[in-house]
SEKOL-172532 format. One record per atom (N, C-alpha, C): residue in three letters; x, y, z; atom name. Coordinates in pm, 1 decimal. Example, Ala and Ser with C-alpha at 12.3 -4.5 7.8 and 13.67 -1.06 7.14 Angstrom:
<recs>
{ALA; {1319.0; -569.0; 780.0}; N}
{ALA; {1230.0; -450.0; 780.0}; CA}
{ALA; {1320.0; -330.0; 780.0}; C}
{SER; {1285.0; -225.0; 708.0}; N}
{SER; {1367.0; -106.0; 714.0}; CA}
{SER; {1290.0; 3.0; 787.0}; C}
</recs>
This chain:
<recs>
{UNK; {-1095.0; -25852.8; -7237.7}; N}
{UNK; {-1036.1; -25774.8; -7130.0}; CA}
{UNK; {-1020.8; -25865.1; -7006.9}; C}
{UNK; {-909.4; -25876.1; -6931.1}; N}
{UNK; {-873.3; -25926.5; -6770.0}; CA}
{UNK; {-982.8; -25912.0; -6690.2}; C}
{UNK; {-1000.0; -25970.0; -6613.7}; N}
{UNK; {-1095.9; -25978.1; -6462.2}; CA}
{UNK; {-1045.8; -25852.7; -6427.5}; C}
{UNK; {-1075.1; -25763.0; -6392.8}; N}
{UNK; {-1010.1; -25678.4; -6242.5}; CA}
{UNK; {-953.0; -25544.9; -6358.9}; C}
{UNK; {-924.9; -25594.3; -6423.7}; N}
{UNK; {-875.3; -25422.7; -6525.1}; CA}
{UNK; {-959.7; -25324.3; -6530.7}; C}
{UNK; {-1068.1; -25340.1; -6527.5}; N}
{UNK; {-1178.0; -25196.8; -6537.8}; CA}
{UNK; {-1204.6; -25095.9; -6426.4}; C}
{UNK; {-1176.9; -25197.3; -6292.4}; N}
{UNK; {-1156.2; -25176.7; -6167.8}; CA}
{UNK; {-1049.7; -25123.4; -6138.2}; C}
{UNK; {-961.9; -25133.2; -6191.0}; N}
{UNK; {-772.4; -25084.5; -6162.2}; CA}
{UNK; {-777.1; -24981.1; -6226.8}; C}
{UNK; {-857.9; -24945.1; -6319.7}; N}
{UNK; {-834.2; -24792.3; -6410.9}; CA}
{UNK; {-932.3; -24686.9; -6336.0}; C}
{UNK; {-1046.1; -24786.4; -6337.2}; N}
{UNK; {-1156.1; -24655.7; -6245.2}; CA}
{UNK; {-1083.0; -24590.7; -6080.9}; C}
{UNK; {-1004.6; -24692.7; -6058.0}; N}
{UNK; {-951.3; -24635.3; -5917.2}; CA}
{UNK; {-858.0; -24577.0; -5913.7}; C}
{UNK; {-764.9; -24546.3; -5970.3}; N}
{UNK; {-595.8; -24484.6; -6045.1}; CA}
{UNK; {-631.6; -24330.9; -6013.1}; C}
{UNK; {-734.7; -24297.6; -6077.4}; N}
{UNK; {-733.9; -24155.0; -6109.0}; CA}
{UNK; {-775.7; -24081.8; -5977.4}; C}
{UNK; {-844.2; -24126.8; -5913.7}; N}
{UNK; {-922.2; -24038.1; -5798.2}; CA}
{UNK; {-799.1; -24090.8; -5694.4}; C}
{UNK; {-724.3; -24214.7; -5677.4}; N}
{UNK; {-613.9; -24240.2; -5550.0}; CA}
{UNK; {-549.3; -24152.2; -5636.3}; C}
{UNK; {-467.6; -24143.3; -5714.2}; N}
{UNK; {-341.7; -24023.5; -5750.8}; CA}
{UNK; {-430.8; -23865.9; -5705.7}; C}
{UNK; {-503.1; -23848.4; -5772.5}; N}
{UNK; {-554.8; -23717.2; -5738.7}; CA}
{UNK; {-527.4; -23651.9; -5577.3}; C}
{UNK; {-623.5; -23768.1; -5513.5}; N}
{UNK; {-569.5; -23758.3; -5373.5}; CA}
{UNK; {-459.7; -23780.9; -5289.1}; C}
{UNK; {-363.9; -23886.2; -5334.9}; N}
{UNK; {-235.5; -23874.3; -5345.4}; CA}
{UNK; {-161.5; -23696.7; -5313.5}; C}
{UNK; {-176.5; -23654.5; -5494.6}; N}
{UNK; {-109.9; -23541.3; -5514.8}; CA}
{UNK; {-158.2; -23434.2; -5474.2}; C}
{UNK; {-303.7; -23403.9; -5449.3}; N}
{UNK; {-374.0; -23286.2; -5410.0}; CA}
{UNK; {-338.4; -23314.0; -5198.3}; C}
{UNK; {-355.7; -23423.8; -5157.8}; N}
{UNK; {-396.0; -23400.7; -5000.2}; CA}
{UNK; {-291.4; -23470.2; -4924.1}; C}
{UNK; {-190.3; -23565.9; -4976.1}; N}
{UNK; {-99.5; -23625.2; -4921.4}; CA}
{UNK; {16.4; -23552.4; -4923.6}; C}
{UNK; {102.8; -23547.7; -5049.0}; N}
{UNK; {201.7; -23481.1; -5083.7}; CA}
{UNK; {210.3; -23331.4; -5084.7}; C}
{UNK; {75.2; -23277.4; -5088.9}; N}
{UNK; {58.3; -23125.0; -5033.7}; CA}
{UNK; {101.1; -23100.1; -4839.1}; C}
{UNK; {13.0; -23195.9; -4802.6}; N}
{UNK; {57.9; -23189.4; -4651.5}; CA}
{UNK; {149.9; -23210.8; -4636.2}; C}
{UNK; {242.9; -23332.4; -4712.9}; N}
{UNK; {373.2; -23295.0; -4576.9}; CA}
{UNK; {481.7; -23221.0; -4683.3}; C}
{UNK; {461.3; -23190.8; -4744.6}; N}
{UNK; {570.5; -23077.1; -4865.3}; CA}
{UNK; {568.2; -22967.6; -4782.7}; C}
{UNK; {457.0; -22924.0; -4668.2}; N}
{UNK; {429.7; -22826.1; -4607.2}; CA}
{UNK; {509.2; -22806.0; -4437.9}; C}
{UNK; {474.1; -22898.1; -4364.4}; N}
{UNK; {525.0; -22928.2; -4244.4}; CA}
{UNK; {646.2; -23038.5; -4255.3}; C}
{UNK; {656.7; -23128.1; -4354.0}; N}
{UNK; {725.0; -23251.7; -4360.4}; CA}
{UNK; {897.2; -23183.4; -4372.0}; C}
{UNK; {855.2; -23108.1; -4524.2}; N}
{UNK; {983.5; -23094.4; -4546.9}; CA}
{UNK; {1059.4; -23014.0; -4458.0}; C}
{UNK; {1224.7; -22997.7; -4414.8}; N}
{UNK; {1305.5; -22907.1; -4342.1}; CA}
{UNK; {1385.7; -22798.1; -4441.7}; C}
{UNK; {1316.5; -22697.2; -4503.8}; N}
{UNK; {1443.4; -22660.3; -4576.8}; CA}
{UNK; {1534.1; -22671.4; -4540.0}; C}
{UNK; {1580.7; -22579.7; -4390.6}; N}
{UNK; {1655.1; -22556.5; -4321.8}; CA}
{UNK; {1780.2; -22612.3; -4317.9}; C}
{UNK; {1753.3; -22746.7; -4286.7}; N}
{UNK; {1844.4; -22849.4; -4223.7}; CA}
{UNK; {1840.0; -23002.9; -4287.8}; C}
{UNK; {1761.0; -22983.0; -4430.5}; N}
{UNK; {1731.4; -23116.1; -4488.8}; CA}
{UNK; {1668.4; -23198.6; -4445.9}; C}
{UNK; {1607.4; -23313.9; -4470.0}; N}
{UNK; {1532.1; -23421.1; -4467.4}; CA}
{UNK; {1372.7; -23404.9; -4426.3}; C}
{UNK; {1362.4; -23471.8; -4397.6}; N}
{UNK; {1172.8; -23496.7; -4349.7}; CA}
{UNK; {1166.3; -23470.8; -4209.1}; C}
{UNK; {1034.0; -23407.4; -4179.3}; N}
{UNK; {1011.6; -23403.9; -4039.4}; CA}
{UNK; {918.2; -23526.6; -4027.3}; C}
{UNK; {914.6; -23571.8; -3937.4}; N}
{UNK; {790.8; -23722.7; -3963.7}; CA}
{UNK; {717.6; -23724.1; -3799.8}; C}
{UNK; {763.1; -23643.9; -3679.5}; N}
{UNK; {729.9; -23659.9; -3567.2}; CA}
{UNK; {557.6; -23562.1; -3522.9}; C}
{UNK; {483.4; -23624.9; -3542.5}; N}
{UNK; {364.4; -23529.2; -3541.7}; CA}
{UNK; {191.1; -23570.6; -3475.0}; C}
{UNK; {157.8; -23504.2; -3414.8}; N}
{UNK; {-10.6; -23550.5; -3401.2}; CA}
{UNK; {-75.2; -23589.0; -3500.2}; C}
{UNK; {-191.9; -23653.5; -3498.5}; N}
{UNK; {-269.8; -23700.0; -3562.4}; CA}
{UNK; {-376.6; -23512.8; -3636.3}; C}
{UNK; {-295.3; -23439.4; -3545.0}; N}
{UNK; {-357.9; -23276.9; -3604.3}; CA}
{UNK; {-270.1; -23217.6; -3681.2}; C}
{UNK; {-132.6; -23257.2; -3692.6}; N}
{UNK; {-36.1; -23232.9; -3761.2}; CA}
{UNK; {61.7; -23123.8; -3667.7}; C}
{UNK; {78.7; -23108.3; -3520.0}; N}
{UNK; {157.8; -23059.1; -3496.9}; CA}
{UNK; {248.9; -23147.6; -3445.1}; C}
{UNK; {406.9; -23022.5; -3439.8}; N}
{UNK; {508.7; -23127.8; -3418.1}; CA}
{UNK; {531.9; -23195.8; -3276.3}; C}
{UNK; {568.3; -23310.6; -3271.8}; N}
{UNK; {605.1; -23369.0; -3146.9}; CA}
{UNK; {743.0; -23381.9; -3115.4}; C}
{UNK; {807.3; -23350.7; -3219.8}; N}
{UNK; {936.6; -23355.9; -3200.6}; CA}
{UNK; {1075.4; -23331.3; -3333.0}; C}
{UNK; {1144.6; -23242.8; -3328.1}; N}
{UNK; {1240.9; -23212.4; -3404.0}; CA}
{UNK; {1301.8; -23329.2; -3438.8}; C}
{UNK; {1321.8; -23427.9; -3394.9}; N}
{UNK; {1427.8; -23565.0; -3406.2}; CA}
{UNK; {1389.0; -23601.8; -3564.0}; C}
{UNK; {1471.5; -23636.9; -3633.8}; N}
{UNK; {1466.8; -23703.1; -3812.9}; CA}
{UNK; {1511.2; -23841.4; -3760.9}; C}
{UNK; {1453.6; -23915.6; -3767.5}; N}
{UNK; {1543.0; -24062.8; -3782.3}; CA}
{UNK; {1540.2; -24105.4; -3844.0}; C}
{UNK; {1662.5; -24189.9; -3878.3}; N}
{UNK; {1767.5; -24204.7; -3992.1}; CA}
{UNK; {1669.2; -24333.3; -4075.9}; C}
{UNK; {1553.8; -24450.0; -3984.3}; N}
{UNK; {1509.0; -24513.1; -4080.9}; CA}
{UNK; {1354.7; -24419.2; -4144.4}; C}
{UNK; {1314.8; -24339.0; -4058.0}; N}
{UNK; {1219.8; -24243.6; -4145.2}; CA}
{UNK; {1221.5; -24158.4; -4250.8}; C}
{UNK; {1361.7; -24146.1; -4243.3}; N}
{UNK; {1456.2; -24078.8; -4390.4}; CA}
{UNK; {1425.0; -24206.0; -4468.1}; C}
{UNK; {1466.2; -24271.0; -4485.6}; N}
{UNK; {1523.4; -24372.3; -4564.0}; CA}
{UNK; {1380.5; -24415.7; -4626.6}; C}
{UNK; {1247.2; -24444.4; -4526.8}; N}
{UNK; {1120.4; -24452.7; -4568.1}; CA}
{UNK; {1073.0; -24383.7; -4688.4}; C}
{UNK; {1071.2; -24207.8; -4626.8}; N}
{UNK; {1066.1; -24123.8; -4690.5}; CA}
{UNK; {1136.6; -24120.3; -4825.2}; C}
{UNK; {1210.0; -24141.6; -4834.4}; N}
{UNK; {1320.8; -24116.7; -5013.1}; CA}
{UNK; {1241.0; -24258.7; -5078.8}; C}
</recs>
């Protein structure tokens, strides 16, 4: 077996988990705009908004 492979598998599962359970849950929530399309990305460190503005390279991040 590789140096470092046993290490790369033990860590996969718990970063995706948290990934999909606490990352992609939060901003699927506030992030997305149905409304008006794209990502909201302007926000506190508490998650409220600071600002309606989408910019065009935070889109582009986002996708």
């Amino acid at each position: 077996m590789l140096a470092g492979v046993s290490d790369t598998a033990a860590m996969r599962d718990p970063l995706r988990a948290h990934l999909e359970r606490d990352v992609l849950a939060w901003w699927s929530r506030p992030g997305a705009d149905d409304d008006l399309g794209g990502v909201r990305t302007c926000f506190t460190n508490r998650g409220e908004p600071l600002s309606a503005e989408k910019y065009t390279w935070s889109q582009g991040r986002w996708a």
